[in-house]
Steps between C-alpha positions, in 0.01 A plus 500: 500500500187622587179448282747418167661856592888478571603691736810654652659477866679774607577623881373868613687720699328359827601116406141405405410319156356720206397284231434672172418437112782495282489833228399251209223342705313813513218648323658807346836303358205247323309766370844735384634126318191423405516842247877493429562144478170275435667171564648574840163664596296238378777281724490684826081556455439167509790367753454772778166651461192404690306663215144340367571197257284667291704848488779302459370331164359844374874636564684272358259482162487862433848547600593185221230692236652813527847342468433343189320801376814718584733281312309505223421861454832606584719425247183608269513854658884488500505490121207752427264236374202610738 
């Protein structure tokens, strides 16, 4: 591990070491769970990303706000009520 980042071995075609990031340690599979599937984003933000503290907080808030708020209003717009 480098800097809290795992990483993967594998051998190129000349024999030499290529360490890499593994798919789920990478910016765009935080950001693409982060939209379909909060608590796995939330998970892999604040795990594997060298993001502010700060921008982590603000994340996680208004991703928990708008969670609640979606619950809420959804079954509300399901039946017609709004």
């Amino acid at each position: 591990m480098s800097n809290g980042m795992p990483l993967i071995r594998r051998l190129s075609r000349r024999g030499d070491d290529i360490w890499r990031e593994p798919w789920y340690a990478r910016s765009w599979a935080t950001l693409i769970a982060m939209y379909a599937f909060f608590p796995l984003g939330v998970y892999l933000m604040w795990r594997y990303r060298p993001w502010p503290r700060w921008l982590k907080w603000l994340s996680t808030i208004l991703g928990s706000v708008a969670s609640v708020i979606g619950a809420i209003i959804g079954p509300l717009i399901a039946r017609r009520i709004l």
